[in-house]
C-alpha positions in Angstrom: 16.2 -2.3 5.0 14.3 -5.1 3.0 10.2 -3.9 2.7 8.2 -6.5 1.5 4.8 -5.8 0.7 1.9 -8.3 -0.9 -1.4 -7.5 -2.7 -4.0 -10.4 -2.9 -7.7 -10.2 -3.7 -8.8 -12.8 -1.3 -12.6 -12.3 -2.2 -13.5 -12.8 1.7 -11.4 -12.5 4.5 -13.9 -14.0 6.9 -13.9 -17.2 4.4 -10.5 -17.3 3.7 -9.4 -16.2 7.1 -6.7 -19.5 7.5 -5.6 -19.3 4.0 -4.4 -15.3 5.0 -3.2 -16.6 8.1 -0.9 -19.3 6.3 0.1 -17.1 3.8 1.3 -14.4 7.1 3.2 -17.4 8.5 4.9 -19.1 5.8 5.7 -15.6 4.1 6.2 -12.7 6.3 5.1 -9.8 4.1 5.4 -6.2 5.9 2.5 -5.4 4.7 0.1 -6.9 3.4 -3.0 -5.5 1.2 -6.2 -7.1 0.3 -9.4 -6.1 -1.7 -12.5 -7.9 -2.1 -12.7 -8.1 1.4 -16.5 -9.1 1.2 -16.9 -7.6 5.4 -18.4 -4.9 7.1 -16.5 -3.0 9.4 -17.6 -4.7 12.5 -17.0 -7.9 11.2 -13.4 -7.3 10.4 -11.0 -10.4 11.8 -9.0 -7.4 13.1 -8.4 -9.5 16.5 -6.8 -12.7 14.6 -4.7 -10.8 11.9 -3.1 -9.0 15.1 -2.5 -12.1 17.1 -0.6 -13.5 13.8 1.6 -10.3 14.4 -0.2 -7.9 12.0 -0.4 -4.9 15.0 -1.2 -2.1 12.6 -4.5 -2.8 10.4 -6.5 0.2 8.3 -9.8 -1.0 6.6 -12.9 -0.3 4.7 -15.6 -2.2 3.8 -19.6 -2.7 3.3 -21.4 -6.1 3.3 -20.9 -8.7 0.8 -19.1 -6.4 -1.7 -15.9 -5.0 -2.4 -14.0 -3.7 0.4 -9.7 -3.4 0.8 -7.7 -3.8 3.7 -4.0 -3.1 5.2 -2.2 -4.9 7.6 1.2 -3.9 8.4 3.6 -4.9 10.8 5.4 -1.8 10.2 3.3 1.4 11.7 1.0 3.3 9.5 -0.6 6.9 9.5 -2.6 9.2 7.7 -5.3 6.8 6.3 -7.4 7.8 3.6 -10.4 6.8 1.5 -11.2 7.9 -1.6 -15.0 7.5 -3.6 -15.1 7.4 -7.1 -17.8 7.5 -9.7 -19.9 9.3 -6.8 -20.6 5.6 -5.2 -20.0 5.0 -1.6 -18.0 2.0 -2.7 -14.9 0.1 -0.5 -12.6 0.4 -3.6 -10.0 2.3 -2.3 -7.6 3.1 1.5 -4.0 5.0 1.6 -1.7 4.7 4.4 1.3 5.8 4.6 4.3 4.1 6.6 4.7 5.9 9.4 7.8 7.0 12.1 9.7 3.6 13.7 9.3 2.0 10.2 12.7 2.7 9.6 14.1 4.0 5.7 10.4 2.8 5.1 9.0 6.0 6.8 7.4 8.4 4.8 6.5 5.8 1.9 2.6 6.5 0.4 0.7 3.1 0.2 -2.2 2.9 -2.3 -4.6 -0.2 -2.0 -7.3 0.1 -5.2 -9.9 -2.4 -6.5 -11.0 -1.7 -9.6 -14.4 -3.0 -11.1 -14.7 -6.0 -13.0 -16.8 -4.5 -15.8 -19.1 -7.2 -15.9 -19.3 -9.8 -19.0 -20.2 -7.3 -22.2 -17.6 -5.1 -23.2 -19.7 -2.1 -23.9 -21.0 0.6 -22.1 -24.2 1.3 -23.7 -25.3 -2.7 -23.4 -23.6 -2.7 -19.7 -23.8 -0.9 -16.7 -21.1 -2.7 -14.8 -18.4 -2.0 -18.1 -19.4 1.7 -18.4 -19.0 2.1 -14.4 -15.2 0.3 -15.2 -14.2 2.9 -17.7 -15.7 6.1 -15.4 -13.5 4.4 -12.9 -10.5 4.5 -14.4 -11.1 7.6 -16.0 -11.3 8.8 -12.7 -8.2 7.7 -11.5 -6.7 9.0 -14.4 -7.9 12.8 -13.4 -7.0 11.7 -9.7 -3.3 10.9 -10.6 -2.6 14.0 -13.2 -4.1 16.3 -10.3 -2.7 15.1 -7.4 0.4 13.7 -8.6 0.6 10.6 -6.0 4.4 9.5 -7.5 5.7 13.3 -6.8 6.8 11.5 -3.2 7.8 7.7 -2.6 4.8 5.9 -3.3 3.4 2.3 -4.1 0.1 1.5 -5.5 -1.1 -1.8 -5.6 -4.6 -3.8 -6.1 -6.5 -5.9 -8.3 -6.9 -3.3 -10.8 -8.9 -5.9 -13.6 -7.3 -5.3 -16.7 -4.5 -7.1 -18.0 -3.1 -4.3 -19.6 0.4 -6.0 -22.3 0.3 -8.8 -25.0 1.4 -11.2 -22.5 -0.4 -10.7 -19.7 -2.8 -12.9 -20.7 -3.0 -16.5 -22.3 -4.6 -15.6 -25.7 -4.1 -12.0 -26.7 -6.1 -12.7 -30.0 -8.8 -14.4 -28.7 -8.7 -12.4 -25.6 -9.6 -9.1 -27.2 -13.2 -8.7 -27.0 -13.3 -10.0 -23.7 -13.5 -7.8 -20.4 -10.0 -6.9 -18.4 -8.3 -7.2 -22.0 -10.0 -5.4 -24.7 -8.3 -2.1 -25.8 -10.1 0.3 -24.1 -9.5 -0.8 -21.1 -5.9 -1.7 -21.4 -5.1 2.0 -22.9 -7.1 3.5 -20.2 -4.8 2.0 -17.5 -2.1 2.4 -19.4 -2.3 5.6 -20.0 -3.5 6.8 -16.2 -0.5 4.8 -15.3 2.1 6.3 -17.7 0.1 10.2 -16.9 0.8 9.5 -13.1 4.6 8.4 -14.0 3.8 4.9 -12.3 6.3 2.1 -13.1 5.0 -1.2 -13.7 7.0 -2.9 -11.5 6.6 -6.5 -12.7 7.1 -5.7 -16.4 10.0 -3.6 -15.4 12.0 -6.4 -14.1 10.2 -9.2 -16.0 9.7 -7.7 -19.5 7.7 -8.9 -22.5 7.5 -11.5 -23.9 7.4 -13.6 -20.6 4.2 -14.3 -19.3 2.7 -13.4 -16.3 -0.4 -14.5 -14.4 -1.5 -13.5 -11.1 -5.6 -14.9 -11.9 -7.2 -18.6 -12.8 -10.5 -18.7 -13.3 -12.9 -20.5 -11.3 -14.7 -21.6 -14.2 -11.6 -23.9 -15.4 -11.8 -27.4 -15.0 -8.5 -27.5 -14.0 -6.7 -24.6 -13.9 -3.2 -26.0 -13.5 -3.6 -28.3 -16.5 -5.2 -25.1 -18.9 -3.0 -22.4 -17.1 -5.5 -20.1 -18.9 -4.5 -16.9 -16.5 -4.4 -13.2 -16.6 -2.2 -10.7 -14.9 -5.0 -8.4 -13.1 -3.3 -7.7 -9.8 -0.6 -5.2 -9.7 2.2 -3.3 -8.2 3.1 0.2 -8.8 6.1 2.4 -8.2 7.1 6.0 -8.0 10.2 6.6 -10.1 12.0 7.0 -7.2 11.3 3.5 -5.6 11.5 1.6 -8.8 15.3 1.5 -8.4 14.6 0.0 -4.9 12.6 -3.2 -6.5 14.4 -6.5 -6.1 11.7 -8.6 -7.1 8.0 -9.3 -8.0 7.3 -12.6 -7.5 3.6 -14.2 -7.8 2.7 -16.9 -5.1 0.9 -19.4 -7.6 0.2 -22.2 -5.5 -1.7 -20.5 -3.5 -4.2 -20.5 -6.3 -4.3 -24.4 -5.2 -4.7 -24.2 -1.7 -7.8 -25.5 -0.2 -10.8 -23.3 -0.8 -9.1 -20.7 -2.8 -9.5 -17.3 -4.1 -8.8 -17.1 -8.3 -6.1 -14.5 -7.5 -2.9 -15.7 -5.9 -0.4 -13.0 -3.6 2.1 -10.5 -5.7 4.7 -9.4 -3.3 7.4 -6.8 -4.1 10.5 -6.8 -2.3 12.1 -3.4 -2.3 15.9 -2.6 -0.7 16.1 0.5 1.0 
């Protein structure tokens, strides 16, 4: 069985409703997994997403702010939210796939969004950055206590830090600035290494290729300066890692009309 699944920070699924939609038609993922959803509950595009043959969909979210979704076409159980940093935040859902999803069943699917961290990288100057590391410290305690990757698992999300050397376009001058300076890329990779996560991506595409999954917005033109940084990710339990086939980044979405500065990452697993 071929499982594909895709995580993209669309920041707003009510805005970017038709680029999702395209992306579902020309693509196919199994499942699919958004952050930044920017939507209340209520306001969820729940009704659309299932017309486009998305039947299964598992979502939390608050107004304007944060929020991650899954939409499967496989069928899910067990959803869960976690709070972290004692905020009532829409940073995190797990579902797992669920009976009639075929050598797929049983599989744990984390969808995270980690903070940005604001523009000043430190934590006495900056509220947002010191609310970053508590996060990730967080999901450091989270991962050595409940030991997610003890059963098939996947986690996935814009987790903000571009952890290696070249996952970003200048690691020099890149160092003091938020997603890339070291405290942040030891922190995830050591809650990653803790958990016994594989870094799916790097496994298959090591260093020193580059790898960018975000352009900013504040680029002229982000094609010609290709000035990215690899902040979304997928993760897999030792025992899925084999399974990986590929991790490919969909970069011209980042060109689409009305885009969101992170472009899909979809994992194609063979089980």
């Amino acid at each position: 069985m071929r499982l594909k699944i895709t995580t993209w920070n669309i920041n707003s699924v009510r805005l970017r409703l038709p680029l999702v939609l395209r992306f579902l038609d020309e693509h196919a993922p199994d499942v699919l997994c958004l952050q930044e959803t920017k939507c209340p509950d209520d306001k969820f595009p729940s009704s659309d997403l299932r017309k486009a043959g998305y039947e299964h969909i598992h979502f939390v979210g608050q107004k304007g702010y944060h929020g991650v979704a899954v939409l499967s076409r496989l069928p899910l159980d067990t959803p869960r939210v976690m709070s972290f940093c004692g905020k009532a935040d829409a940073r995190h859902m797990s579902v797992r796939l669920a009976a009639g999803a075929g050598a797929a069943a049983g599989i744990t699917i984390h969808n995270f969004y980690v903070p940005a961290g604001g523009d000043v990288p430190d934590p006495a100057l900056n509220e947002k950055f010191a609310h970053k590391l508590q996060f990730l410290a967080e999901m450091r305690a989270w991962g050595g206590a409940e030991r997610p990757t003890a059963a098939p698992a996947i986690l996935v999300g814009d987790l903000n830090v571009a952890p290696l050397q070249h996952d970003v376009w200048s690691h020099k001058q890149l160092l003091g600035v938020v997603s890339h300076t070291p405290v942040e890329t030891e922190a995830l990779e050591t809650l990653r290494g803790e958990a016994g996560w594989a870094d799916a991506a790097r496994v298959l595409v090591p260093e020193p290729e580059k790898i960018y999954t975000w352009w900013s917005y504040r680029a002229p033109d982000w094609v010609k300066a290709n000035k990215g940084r690899r902040l979304d990710h997928v993760w897999l339990s030792p025992d899925l890692m084999g399974t990986c086939r590929a991790v490919d980044v969909l970069r011209d979405a980042r060109g689409w009309d009305r885009p969101s500065d992170h472009a899909p990452v979809t994992a194609t697993l063979e089980l």
